[in-house]
TORBAMAR-266570 format. One record per residue (C-alpha): x, y, z; residue number from 1. Coordinates in pm, 1 decimal, decimal comma, padded with zeros to 6 digits, always signed. Layout:
! residues N
{{X; Y; Z}; NUM} ...
END
This chain:
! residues 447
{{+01312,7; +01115,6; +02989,5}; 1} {{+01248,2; +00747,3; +02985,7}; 2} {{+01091,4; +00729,7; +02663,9}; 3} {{+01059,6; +00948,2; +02336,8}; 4} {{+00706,2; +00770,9; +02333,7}; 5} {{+00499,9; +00619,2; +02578,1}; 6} {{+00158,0; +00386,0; +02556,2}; 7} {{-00105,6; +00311,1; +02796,9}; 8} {{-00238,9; +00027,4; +02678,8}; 9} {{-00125,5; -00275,8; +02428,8}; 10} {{-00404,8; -00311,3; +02237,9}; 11} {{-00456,5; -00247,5; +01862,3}; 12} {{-00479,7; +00173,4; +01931,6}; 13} {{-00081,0; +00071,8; +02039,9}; 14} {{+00085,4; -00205,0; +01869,1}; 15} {{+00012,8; -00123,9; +01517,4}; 16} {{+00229,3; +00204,1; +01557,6}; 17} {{+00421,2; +00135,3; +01821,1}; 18} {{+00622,7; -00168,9; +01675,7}; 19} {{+00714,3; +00024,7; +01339,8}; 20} {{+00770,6; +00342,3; +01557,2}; 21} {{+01032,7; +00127,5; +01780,6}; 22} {{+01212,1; -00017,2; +01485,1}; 23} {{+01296,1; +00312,2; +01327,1}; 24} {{+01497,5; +00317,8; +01707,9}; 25} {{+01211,8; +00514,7; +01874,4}; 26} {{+01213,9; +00448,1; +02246,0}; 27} {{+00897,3; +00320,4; +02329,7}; 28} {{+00764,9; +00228,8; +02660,9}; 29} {{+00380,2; +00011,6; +02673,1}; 30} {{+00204,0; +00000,8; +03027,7}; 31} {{-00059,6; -00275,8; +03046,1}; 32} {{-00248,8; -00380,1; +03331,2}; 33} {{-00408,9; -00674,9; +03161,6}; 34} {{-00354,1; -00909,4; +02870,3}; 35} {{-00127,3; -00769,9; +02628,2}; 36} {{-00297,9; -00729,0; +02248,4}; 37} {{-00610,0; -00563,4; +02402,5}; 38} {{-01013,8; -00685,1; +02436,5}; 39} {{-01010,3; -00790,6; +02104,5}; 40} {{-00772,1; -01038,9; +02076,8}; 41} {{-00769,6; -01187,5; +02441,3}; 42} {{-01153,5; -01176,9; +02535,4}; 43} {{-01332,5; -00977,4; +02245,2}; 44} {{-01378,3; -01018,7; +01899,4}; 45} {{-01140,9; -01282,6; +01796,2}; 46} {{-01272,9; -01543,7; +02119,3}; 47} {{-01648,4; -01410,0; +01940,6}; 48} {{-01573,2; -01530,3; +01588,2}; 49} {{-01451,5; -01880,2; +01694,7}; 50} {{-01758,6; -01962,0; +01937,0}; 51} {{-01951,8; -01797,1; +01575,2}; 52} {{-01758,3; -02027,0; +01293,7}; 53} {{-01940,4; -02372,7; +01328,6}; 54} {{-02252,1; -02194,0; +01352,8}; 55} {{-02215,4; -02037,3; +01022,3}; 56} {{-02128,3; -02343,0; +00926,0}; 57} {{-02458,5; -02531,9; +01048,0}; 58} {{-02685,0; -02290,8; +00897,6}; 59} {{-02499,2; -02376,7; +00542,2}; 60} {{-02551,7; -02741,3; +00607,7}; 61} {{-02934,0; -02664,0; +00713,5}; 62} {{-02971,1; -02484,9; +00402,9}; 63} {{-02829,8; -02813,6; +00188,9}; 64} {{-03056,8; -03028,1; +00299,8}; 65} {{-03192,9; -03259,8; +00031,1}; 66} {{-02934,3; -03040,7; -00192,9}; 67} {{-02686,1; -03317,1; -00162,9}; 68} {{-02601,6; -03310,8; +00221,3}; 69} {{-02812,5; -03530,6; +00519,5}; 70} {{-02809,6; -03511,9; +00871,8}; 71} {{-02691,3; -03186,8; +01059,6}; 72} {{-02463,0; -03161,9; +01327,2}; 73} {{-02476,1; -03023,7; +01639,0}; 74} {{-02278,1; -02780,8; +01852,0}; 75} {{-02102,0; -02946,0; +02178,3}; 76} {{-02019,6; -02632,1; +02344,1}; 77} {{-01728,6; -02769,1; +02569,7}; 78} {{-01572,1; -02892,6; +02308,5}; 79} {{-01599,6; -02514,0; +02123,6}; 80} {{-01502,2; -02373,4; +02382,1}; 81} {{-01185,8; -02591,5; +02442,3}; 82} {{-01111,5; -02509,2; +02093,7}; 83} {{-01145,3; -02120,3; +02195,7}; 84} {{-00916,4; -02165,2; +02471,7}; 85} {{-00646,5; -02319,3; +02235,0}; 86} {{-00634,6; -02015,4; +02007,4}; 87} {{-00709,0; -01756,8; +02217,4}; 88} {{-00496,0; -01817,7; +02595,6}; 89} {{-00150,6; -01770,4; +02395,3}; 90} {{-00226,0; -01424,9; +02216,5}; 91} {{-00174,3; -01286,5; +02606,0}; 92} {{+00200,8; -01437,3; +02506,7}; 93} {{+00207,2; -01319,0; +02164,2}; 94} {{+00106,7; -00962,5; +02262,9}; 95} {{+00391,4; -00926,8; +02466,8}; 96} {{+00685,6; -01084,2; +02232,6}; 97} {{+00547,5; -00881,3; +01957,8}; 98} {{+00626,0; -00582,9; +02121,9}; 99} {{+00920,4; -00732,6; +02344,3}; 100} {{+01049,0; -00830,1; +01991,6}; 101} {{+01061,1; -00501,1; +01828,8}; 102} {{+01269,3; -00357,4; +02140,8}; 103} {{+01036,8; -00206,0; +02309,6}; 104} {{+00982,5; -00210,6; +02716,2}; 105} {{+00672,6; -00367,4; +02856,3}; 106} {{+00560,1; -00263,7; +03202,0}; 107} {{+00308,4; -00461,1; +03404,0}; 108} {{+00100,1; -00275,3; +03627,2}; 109} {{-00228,0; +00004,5; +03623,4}; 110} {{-00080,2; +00347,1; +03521,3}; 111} {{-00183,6; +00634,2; +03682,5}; 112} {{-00090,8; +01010,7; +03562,0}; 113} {{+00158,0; +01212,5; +03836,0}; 114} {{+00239,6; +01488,4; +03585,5}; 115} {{+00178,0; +01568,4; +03186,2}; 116} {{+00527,2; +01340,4; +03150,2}; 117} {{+00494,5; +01100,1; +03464,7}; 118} {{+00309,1; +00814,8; +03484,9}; 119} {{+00323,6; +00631,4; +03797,5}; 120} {{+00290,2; +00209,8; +03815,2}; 121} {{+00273,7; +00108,3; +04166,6}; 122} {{+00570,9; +00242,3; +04337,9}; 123} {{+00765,9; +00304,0; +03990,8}; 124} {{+00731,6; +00669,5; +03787,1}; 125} {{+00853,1; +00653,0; +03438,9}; 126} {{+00902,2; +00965,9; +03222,9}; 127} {{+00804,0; +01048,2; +02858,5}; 128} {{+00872,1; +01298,8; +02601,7}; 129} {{+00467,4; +01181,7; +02431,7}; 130} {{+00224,6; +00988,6; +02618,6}; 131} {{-00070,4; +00805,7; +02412,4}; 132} {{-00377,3; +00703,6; +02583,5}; 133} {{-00530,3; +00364,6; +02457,4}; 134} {{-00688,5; +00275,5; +02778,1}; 135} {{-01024,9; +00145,6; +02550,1}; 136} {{-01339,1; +00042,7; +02699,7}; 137} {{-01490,9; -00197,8; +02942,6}; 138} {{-01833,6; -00315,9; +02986,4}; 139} {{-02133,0; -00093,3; +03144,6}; 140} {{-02257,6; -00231,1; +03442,3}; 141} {{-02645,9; -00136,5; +03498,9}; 142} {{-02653,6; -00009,5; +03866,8}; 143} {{-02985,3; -00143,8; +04023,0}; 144} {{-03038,0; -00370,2; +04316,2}; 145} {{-02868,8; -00777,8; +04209,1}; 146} {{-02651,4; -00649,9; +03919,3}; 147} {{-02342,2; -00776,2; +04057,8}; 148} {{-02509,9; -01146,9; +03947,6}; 149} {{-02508,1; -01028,7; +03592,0}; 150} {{-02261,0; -01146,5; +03330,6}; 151} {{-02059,6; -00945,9; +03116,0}; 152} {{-01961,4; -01004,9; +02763,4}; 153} {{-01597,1; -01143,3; +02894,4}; 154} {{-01784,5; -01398,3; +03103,7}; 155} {{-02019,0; -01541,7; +02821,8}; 156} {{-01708,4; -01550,7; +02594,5}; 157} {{-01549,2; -01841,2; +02857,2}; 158} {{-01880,0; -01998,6; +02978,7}; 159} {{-01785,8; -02340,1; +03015,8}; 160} {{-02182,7; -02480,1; +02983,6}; 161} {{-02407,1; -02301,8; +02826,2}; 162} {{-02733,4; -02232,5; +03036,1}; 163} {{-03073,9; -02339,2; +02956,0}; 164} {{-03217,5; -02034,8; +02931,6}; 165} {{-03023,5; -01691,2; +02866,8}; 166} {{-03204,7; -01371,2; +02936,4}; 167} {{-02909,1; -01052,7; +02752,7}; 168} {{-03015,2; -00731,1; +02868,7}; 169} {{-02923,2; -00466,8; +02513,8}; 170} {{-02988,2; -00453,5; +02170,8}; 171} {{-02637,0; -00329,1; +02010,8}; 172} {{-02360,0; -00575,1; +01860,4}; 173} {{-02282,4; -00775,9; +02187,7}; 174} {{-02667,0; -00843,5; +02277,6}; 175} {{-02757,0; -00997,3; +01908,2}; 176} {{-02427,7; -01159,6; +01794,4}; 177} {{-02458,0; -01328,3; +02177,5}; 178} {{-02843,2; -01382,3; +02136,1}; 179} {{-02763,6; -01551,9; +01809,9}; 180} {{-02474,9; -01792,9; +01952,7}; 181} {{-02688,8; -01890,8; +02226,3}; 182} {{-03004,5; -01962,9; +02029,5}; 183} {{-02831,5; -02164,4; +01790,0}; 184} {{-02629,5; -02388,6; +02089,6}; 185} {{-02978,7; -02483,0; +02225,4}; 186} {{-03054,2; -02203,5; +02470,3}; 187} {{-03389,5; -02024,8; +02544,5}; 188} {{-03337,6; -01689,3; +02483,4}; 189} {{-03508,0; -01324,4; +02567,7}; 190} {{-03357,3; -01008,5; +02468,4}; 191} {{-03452,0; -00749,0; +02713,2}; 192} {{-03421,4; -00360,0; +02546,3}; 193} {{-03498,9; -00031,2; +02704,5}; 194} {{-03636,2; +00086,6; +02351,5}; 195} {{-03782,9; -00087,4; +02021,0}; 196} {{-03494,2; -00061,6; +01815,2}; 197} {{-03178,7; -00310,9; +01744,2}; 198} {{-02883,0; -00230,4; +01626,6}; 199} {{-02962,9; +00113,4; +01544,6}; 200} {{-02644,2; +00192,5; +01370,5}; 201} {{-02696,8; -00049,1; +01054,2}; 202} {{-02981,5; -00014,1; +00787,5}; 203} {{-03356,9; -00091,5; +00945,5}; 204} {{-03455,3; -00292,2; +00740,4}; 205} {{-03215,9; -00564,3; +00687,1}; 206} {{-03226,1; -00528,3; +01086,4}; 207} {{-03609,1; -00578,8; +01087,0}; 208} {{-03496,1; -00924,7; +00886,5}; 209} {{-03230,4; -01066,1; +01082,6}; 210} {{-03476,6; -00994,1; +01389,9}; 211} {{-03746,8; -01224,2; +01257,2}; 212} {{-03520,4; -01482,4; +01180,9}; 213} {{-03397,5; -01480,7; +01527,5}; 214} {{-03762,7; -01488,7; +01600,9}; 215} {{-03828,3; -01797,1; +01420,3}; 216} {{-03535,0; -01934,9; +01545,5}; 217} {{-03738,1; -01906,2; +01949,5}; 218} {{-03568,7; -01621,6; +02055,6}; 219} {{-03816,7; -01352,2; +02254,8}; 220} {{-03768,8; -00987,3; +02250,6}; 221} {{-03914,0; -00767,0; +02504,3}; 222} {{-03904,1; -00438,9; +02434,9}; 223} {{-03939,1; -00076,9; +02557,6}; 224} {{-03861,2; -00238,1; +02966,7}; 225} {{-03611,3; -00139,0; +03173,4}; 226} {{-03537,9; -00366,7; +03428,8}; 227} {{-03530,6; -00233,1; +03789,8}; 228} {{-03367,3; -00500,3; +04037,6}; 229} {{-03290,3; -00841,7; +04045,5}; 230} {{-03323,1; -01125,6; +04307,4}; 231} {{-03103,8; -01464,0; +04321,0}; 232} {{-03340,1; -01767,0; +04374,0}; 233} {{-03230,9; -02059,9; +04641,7}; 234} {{-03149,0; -02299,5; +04320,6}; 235} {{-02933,3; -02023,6; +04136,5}; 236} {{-03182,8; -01834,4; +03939,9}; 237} {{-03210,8; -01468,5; +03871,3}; 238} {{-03570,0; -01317,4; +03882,4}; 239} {{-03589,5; -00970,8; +03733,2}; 240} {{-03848,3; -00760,2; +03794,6}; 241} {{-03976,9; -00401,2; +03594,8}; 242} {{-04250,0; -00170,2; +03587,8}; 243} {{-04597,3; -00270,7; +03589,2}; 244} {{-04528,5; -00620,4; +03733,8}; 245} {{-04287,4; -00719,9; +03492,7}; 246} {{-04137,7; -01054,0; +03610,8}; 247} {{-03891,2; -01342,8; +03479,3}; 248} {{-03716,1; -01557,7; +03591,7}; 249} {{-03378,1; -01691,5; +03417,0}; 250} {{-03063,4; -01917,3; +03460,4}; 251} {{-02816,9; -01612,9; +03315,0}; 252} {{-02839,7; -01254,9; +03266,7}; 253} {{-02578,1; -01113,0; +03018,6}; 254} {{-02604,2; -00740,7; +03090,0}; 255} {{-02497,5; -00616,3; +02688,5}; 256} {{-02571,0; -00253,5; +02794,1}; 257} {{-02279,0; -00078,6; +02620,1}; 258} {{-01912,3; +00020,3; +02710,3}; 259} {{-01796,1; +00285,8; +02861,3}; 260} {{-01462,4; +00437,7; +02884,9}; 261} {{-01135,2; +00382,2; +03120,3}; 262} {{-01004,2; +00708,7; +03134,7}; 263} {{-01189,7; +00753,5; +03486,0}; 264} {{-00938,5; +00509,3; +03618,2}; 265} {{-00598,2; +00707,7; +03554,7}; 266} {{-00617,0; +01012,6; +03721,9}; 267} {{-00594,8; +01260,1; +03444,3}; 268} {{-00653,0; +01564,4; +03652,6}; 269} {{-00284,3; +01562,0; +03754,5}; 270} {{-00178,7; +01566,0; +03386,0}; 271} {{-00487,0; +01829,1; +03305,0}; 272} {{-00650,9; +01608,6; +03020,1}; 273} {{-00975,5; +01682,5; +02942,9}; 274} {{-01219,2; +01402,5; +02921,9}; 275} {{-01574,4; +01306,2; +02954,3}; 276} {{-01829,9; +01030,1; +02986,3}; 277} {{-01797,5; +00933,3; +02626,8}; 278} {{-01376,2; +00972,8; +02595,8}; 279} {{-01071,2; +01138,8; +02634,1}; 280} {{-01121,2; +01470,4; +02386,0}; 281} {{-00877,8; +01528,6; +02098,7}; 282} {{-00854,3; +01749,8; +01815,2}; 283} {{-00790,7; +01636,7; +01447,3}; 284} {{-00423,2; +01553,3; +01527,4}; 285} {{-00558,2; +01275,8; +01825,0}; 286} {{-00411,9; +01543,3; +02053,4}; 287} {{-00525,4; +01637,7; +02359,4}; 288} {{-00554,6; +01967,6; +02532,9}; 289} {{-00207,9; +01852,5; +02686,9}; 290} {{+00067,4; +01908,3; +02372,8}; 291} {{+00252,3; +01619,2; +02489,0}; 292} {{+00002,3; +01384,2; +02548,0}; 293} {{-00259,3; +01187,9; +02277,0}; 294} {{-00531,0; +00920,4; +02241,3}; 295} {{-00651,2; +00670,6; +02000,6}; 296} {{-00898,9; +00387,0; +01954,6}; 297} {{-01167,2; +00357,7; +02157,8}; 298} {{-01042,9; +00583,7; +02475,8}; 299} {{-01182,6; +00918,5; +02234,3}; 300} {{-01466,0; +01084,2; +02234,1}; 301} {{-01537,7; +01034,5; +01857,6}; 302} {{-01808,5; +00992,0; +01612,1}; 303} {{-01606,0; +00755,3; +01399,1}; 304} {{-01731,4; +00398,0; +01462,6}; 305} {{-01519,6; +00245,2; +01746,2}; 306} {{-01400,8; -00030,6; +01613,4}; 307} {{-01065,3; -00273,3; +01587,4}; 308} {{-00985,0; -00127,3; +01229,0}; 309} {{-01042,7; +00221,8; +01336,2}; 310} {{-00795,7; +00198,3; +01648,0}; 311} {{-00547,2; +00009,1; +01435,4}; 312} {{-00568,3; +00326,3; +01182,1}; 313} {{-00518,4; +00564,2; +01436,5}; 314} {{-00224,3; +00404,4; +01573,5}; 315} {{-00023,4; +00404,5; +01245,7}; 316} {{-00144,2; +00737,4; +01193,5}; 317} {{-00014,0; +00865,1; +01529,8}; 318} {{+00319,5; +00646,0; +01463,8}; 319} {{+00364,8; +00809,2; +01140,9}; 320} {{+00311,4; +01204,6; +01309,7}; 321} {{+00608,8; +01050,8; +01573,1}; 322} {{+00804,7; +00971,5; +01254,0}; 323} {{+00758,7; +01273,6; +01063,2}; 324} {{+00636,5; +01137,3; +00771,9}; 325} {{+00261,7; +01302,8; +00799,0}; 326} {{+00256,4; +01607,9; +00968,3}; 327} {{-00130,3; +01679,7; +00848,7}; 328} {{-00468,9; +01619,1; +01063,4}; 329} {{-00558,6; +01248,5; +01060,2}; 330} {{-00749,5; +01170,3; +00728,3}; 331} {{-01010,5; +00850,5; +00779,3}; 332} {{-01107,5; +00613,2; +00525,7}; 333} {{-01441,3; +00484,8; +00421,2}; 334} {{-01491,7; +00269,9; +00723,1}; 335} {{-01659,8; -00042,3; +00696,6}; 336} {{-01892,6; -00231,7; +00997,8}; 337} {{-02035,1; -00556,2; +01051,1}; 338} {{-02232,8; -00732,1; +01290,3}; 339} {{-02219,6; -01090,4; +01300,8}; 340} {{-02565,4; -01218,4; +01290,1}; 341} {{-02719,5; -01475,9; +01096,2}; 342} {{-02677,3; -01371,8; +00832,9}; 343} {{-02467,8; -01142,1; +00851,9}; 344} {{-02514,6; -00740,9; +00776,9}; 345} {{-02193,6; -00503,9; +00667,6}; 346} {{-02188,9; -00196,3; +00536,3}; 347} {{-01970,3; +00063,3; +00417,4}; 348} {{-01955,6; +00439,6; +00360,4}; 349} {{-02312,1; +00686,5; +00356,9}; 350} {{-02612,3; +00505,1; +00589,8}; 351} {{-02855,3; +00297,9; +00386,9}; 352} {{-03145,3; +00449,0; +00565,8}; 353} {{-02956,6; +00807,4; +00528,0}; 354} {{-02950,3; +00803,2; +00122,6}; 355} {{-03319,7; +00626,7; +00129,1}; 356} {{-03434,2; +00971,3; +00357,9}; 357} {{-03240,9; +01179,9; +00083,5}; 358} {{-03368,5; +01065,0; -00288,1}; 359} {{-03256,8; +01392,1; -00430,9}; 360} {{-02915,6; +01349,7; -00326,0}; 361} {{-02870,7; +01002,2; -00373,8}; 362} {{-02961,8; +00656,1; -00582,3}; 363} {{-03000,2; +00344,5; -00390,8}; 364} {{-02936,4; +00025,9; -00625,5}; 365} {{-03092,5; -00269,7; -00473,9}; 366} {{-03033,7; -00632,9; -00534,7}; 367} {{-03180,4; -00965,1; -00380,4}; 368} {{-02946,4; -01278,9; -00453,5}; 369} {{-03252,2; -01518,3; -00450,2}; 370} {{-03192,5; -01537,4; -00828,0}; 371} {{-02851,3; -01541,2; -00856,5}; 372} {{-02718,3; -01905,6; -00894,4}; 373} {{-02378,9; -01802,7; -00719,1}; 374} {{-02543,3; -01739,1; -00401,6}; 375} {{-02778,6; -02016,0; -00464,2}; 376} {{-02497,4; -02295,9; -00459,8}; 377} {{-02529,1; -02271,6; -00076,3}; 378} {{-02928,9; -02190,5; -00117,5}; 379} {{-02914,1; -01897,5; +00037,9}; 380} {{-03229,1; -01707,8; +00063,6}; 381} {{-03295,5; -01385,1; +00138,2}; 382} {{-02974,9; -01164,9; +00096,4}; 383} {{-03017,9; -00838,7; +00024,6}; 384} {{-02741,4; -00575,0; -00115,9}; 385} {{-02756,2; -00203,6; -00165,4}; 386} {{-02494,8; +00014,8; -00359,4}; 387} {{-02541,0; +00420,9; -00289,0}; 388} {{-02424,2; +00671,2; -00561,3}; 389} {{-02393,0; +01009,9; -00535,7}; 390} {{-02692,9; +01137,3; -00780,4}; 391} {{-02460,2; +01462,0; -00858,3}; 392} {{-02102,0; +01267,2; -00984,5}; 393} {{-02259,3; +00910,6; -01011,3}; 394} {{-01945,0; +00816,0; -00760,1}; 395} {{-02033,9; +00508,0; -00512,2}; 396} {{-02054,1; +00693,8; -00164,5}; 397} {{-02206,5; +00366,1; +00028,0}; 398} {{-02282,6; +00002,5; +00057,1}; 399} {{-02495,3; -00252,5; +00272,5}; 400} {{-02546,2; -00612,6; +00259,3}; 401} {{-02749,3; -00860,8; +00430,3}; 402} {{-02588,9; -01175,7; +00368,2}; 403} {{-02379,3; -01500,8; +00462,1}; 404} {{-02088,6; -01333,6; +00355,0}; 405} {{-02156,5; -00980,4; +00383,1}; 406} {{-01802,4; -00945,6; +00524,0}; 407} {{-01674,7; -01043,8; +00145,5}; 408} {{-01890,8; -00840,4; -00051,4}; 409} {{-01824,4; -00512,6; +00185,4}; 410} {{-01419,8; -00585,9; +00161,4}; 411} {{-01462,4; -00587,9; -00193,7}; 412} {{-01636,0; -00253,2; -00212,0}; 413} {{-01425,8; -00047,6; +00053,9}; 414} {{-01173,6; +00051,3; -00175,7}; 415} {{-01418,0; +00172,9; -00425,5}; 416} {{-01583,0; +00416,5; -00226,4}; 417} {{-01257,0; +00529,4; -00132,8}; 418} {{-01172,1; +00581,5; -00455,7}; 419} {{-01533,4; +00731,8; -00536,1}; 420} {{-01550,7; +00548,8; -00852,8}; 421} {{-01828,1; +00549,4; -01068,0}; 422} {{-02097,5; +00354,8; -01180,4}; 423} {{-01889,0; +00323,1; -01503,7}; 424} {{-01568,6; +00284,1; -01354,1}; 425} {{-01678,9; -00005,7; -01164,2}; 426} {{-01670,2; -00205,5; -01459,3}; 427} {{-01355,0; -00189,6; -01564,3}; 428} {{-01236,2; -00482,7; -01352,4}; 429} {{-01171,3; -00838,0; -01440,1}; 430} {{-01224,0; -01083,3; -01134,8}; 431} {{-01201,9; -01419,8; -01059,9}; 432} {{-01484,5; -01628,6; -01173,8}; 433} {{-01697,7; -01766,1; -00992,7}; 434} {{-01678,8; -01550,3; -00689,6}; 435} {{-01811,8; -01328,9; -00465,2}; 436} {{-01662,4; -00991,8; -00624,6}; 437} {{-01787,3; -01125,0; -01020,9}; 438} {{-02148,9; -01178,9; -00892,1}; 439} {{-02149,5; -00834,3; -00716,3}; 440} {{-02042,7; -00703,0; -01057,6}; 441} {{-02241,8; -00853,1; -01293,6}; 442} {{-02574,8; -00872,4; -01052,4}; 443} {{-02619,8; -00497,0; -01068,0}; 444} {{-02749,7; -00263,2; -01371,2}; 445} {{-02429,3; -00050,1; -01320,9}; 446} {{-02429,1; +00166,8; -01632,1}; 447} 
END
């Protein structure tokens, strides 16, 4: 064999095991097609948080006016995206010496399966005692008449100007956090959904909030239309067109209708993997029906949110099965999620609208920081937090927060609901002060 181990894919459902796994003497083989370190780093979430940073940072200064700052600044998109450019181009580089680094072989080409232990790479076949699958996803394109003038998420995240008017066809995490960024660099904006709910995987309500801000803030929602073709105008336009007459008529259509899966591209018939339309399938050891062969990240079929932190568990998991040092079915954490709206909203652990359904099972402890003079050194208004206890044990099981900073407050909680403390228990800390992780603390009627 070639390798003891083999990866499809660099991203974070690789590196994260596969660089400990090669310096243990492991011999690892990665195949990528693309930019080594995945979506995420190269045209994903990192490139997403930069374009995101001095708008944050606006709506603090907004909110200090006549509170001892004057004057706000604006956004000059070319130079932000310069600046995006600068951070992000060189983690293409970095992927690769990371791995190149720990001794392990990097292969440039689109893999295709010949056998359950041959992969094929243009006119090369390389061998493998294990093969992992971390192919991830890539965006849905909506098939109707004109789509192939829509943008995807990739595209928005290197638009050199930013159009005058923005119409993003979706209403998960790429269609808001994009609907926010444009809004707030001057665009007109319409968000274009097939139903009447955002977001549907975080708590209602604090979505119902962060939707009227937006709101406020010009942009349009149109809901419950699906969009049938589209038409290019002589000057460059789009004009999309739906039932009962809909019509508009746009500079840029972002088309934020999901992700779907690569496995379709590497012929897994020949190796026998089973797969379909929402992953490869794998059992509790990532495993698929092939013995030799697994998956991680976002390439499975899996309830688990698919997310950076999730693929990066899964690949230390997997690395640690290689090993021998964990031999049992992979165990996940409480697993936190955020969207990054303004402001933002994060949560952790049981669904806020879940325990609100189920009052006999649990108790919701809510909080608004309006009053909290913490929160209000920035004047923040209108951040919500909820903290979800088991009714039975009294152990945290949960956590949402609509906030500036929800990220903070969320970190700061994961470990507790891991730990299932209780209401009790989560006094017994001593924190820095002020901060983030004393006001959460001491805002509450814990005990």
């Amino acid at each position: 064999m070639d390798f003891s181990v083999l990866y499809i894919g660099s991203g974070q459902a690789t590196w994260n095991g596969a660089v400990p796994l090669a310096k243990t003497g492991v011999k690892i083989g990665v195949i990528e097609e693309s930019q080594y370190g995945g979506v995420c780093s190269n045209k994903g979430c990192n490139a997403k948080i930069i374009l995101d940073k001095p708008l944050q940072l606006i709506d603090q200064i907004k909110a200090l006016q006549g509170r001892g700052l004057d004057g706000v600044p604006k956004v000059n998109w070319e130079d932000l995206m310069a600046h995006k450019h600068e951070l992000i181009v060189p983690q293409d580089q970095h992927g690769k010496d990371r791995l190149d680094n720990a001794g392990i072989t990097t292969i440039n080409g689109h893999a295709e399966f010949v056998d359950a232990h041959t992969v094929k790479v243009g006119e090369k076949t390389y061998t493998a005692d294990k093969i992992v699958i971390a192919t991830g996803l890539r965006p849905h394109r909506l098939n109707i008449p004109g789509s192939e003038n829509f943008a995807n998420s990739t595209d928005f995240l290197s638009l050199p100007h930013m159009p005058e008017h923005v119409t993003i066809l979706g209403g998960g995490f790429v269609a808001i956090e994009f609907a926010t960024i444009a809004s707030a660099v001057g665009a007109k904006v319409d968000v274009i959904t097939r139903g009447n709910r955002l977001l549907k995987q975080f708590p209602a309500e604090y979505v119902a909030s962060v939707q009227a801000d937006l709101k406020k803030a010009g942009v349009r929602f149109i809901p419950d239309m699906e969009i049938e073709r589209a038409e290019e105008e002589e000057n460059g336009s789009l004009t999309l067109y739906g039932p009962k007459e809909f019509q508009l008529t746009t500079d840029y259509v972002l088309d934020a209708t999901g992700r779907i899966p690569n496995h379709d591209q590497l012929n897994l018939e020949a190796a026998g993997v089973k797969a379909n339309p929402r992953g490869i399938e794998v059992n509790e050891y990532l495993q698929t029906n092939v013995e030799n062969i697994y998956a991680a990240g976002d390439a499975i079929d899996k309830t688990i949110p698919k997310l950076t932190p999730t693929a990066a568990f899964e690949s230390r998991y997997l690395a640690a099965k290689f090993m021998g040092t964990n031999e049992g079915p992979i165990a996940y954490p409480a697993i936190s999620e955020i969207v990054f709206t303004s402001p933002r909203i994060a949560q952790v652990g049981v669904h806020l609208d879940e325990a609100k359904a189920n009052p006999d099972q649990y108790e919701v402890v809510e909080a608004s920081y309006d009053g909290d003079w913490y929160r209000q050194i920035e004047n923040e208004q209108g951040a919500q937090l909820a903290l979800i206890f088991d009714k039975k044990s009294q152990k945290l099981v949960g956590a949402a927060e609509k906030a500036n900073a929800a990220e903070e407050t969320i970190n700061t909680i994961v470990p507790y609901v891991q730990m299932a403390l209780t209401k009790e228990e989560l006094n017994d800390f001593v924190y820095v002060f002020p901060s983030i992780a004393y006001t959460l603390q001491r805002r509450l009627p814990l005990v």
